[in-house]
C-alpha positions as semicolon CSV with decimal commas, in nm:
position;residue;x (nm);y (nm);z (nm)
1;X;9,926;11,381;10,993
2;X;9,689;11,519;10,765
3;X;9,692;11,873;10,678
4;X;9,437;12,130;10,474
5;X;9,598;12,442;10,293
6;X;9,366;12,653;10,140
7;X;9,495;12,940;9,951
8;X;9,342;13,300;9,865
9;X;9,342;13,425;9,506
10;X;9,537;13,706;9,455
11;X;9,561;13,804;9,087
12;X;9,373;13,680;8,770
13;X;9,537;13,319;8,809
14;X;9,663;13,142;8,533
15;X;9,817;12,778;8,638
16;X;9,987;12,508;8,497
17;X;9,716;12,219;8,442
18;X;10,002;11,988;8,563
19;X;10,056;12,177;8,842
20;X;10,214;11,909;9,096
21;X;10,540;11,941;9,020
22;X;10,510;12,328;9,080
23;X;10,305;12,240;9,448
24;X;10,604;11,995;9,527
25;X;10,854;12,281;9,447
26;X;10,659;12,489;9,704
27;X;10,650;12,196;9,984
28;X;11,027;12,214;9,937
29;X;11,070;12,571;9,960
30;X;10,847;12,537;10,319
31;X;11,078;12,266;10,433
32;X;11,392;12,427;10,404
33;X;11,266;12,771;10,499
34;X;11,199;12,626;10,856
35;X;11,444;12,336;10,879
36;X;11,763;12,367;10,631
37;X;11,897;12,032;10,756
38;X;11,565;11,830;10,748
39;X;11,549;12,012;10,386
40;X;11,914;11,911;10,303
41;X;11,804;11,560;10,445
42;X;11,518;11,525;10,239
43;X;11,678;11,648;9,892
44;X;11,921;11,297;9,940
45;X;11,795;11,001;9,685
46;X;11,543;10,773;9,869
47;X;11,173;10,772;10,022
48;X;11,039;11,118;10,143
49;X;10,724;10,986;10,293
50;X;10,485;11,224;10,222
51;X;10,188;11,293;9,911
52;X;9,947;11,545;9,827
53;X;9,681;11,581;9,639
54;X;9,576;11,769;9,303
55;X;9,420;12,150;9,388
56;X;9,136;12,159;9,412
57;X;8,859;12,432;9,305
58;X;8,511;12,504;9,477
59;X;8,218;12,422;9,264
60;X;8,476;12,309;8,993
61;X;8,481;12,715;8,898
62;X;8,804;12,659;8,622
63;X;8,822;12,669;8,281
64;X;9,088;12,452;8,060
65;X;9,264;12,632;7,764
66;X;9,532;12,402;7,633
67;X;9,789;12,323;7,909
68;X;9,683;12,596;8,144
69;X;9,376;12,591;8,421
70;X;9,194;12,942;8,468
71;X;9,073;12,986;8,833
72;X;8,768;13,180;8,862
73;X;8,736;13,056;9,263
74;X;8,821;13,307;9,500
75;X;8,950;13,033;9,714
76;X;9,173;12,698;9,630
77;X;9,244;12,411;9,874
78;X;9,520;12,066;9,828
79;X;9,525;11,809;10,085
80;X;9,939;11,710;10,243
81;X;9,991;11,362;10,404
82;X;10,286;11,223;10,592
83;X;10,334;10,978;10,901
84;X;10,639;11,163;10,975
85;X;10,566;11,446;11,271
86;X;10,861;11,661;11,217
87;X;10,815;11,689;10,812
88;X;10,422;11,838;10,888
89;X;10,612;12,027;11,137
90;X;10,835;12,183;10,930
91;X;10,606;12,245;10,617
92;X;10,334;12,365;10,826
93;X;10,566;12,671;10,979
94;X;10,760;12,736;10,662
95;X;10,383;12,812;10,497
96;X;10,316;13,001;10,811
97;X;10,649;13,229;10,805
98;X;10,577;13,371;10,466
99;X;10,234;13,290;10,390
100;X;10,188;13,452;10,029
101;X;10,287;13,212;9,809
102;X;10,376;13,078;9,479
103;X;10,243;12,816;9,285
104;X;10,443;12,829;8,941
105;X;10,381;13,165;8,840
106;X;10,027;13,209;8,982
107;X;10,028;13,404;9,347
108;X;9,806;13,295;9,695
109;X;9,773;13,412;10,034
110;X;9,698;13,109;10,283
111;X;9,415;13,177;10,459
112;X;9,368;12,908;10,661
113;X;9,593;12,572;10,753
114;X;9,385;12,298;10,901
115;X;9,459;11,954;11,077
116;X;9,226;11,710;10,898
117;X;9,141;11,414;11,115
118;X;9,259;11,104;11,005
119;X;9,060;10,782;10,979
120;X;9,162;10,449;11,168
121;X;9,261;10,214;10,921
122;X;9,207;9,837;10,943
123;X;9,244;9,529;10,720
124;X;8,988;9,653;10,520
125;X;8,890;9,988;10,339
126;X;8,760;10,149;10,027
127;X;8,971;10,396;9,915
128;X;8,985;10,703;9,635
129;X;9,240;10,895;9,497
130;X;9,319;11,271;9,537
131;X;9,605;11,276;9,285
132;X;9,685;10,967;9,074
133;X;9,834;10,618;9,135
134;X;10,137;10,604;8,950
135;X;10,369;10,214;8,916
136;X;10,628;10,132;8,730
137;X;10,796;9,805;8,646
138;X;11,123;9,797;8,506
139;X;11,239;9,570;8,219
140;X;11,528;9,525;7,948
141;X;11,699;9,842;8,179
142;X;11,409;10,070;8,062
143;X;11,144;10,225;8,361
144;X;10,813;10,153;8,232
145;X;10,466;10,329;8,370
146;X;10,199;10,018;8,439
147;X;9,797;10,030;8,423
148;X;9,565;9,817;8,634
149;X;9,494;9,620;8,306
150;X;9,822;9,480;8,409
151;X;9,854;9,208;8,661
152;X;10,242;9,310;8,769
153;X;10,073;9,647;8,888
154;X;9,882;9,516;9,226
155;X;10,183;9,321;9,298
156;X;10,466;9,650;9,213
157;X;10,217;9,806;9,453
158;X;10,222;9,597;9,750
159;X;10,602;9,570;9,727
160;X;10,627;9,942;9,727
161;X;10,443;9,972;9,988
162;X;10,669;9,668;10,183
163;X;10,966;9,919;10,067
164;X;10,825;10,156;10,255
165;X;10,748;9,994;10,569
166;X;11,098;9,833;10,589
167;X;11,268;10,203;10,540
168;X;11,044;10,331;10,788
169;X;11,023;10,113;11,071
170;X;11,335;9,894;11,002
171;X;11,145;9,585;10,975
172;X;10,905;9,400;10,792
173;X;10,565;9,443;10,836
174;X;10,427;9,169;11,034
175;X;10,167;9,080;10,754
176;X;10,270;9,183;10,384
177;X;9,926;9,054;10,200
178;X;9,777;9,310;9,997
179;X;9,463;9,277;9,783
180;X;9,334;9,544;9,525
181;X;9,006;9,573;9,353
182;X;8,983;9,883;9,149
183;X;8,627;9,992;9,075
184;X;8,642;10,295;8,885
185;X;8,937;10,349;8,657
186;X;9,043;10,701;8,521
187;X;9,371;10,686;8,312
188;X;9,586;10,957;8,342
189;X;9,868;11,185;8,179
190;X;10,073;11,390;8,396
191;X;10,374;11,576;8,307
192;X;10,626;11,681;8,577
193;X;10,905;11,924;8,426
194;X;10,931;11,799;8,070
195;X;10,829;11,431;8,163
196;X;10,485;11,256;8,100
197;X;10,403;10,987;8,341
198;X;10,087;10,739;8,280
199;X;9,903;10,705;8,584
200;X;9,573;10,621;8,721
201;X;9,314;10,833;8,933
202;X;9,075;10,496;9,092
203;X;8,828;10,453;9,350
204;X;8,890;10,082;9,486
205;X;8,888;9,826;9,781
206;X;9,198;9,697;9,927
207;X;9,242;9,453;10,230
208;X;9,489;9,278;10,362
209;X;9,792;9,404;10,601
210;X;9,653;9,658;10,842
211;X;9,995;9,820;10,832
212;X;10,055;9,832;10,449
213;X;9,740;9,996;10,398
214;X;9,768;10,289;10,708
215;X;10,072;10,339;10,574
216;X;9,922;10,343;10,213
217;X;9,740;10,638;10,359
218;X;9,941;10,853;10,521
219;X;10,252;10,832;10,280
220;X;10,099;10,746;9,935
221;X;10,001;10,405;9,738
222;X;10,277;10,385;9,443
223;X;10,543;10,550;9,322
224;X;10,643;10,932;9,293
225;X;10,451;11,038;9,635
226;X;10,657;11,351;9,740
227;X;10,579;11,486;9,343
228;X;10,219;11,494;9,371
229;X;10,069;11,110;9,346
230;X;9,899;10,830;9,541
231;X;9,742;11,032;9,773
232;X;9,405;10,877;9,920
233;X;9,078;10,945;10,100
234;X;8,845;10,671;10,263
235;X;8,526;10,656;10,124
């Protein structure tokens, strides 16, 4: 399910320009205001199955000074994905049951929560991002963040993505191919809390499994979904 927020100004707003972290926190907050034990469930190490996407301004009507993003937009919007029914569920009515909202320290009414139709995914599809790609590989005991420079990131990628299937479903997907061809690369920077994280916003084809890449989709491509990355729109 694909879901639309879109969030009313209500003081001069100030925000964190790595904000994600802070629009994860209030995702949370949603969760376990509706559903403690889906909450309590979802705070346990492991997949969470869901992404969003950066917010986003009308018109581009921000200004950057240092770290922080000045909204001069009356209005904000950010995109939330997830192939699980009862997590949408439970965000959705958690917004809905106290609708003026948080986002670090800067304050929004919702004004409107929309269902955003979803596009049928096949073995083929050209894809951008709405927050960015983030892979790591791990070596020598050390977490490492990988660019698409770097061969071991398409194939970190498709395994994730065959993680997430198996936890999911409980079985391999019946095809586990995945092909990647980026065609517009944006390296990124993001912190979340006190932690920077290299990371890629792209516009790119990928074909292959039918079931990698829906899945791709709805939950995320890479790593770090539930905080704010991977999120995608077909183009």
């Amino acid at each position: 399910m694909r879901i639309r927020i879109e969030l009313k100004r209500l003081n001069s707003t100030v925000i964190d320009l790595n904000h994600s972290y802070h629009i994860a926190s209030l995702i949370y907050r949603c969760i376990q205001r509706s559903d403690p034990s889906l909450s309590l469930e979802l705070h346990k190490p492991g997949i969470k199955f869901w992404t969003f996407s950066k917010l986003m301004v009308p018109e581009r009507r921000f200004r950057i000074a240092g770290e922080k993003m000045i909204i001069e937009s009356d209005t904000v919007h950010f995109y939330f994905s997830t192939p699980k029914a009862e997590v949408a569920t439970a965000f959705v009515d958690g917004l809905l049951k106290k609708p003026e909202v948080r986002i670090g320290g800067a304050e929004f009414a919702v004004s409107e929560v929309r269902v955003v139709r979803e596009h049928e995914i096949g073995e083929k599809a050209k894809f951008v991002t709405l927050s960015p790609i983030s892979v790591t590989t791990v070596r020598d005991g050390r977490t490492y963040d990988l660019y698409p420079d770097n061969p071991k990131f398409y194939e970190n990628l498709r395994r994730n993505l065959v993680r997430k299937f198996v936890v999911l479903h409980g079985e391999e997907p019946s095809d586990c191919e995945l092909e990647v061809k980026p065609l517009k690369i944006k390296p990124k920077r993001i912190r979340v809390k006190n932690t920077y994280h290299r990371c890629v916003e792209m516009v790119f084809l990928a074909k292959g499994s039918r079931e990698l890449l829906e899945l791709g989709y709805k939950a995320g491509f890479g790593e770090r979904n539930s905080m704010g990355f991977g999120m995608v729109k077909v183009v």
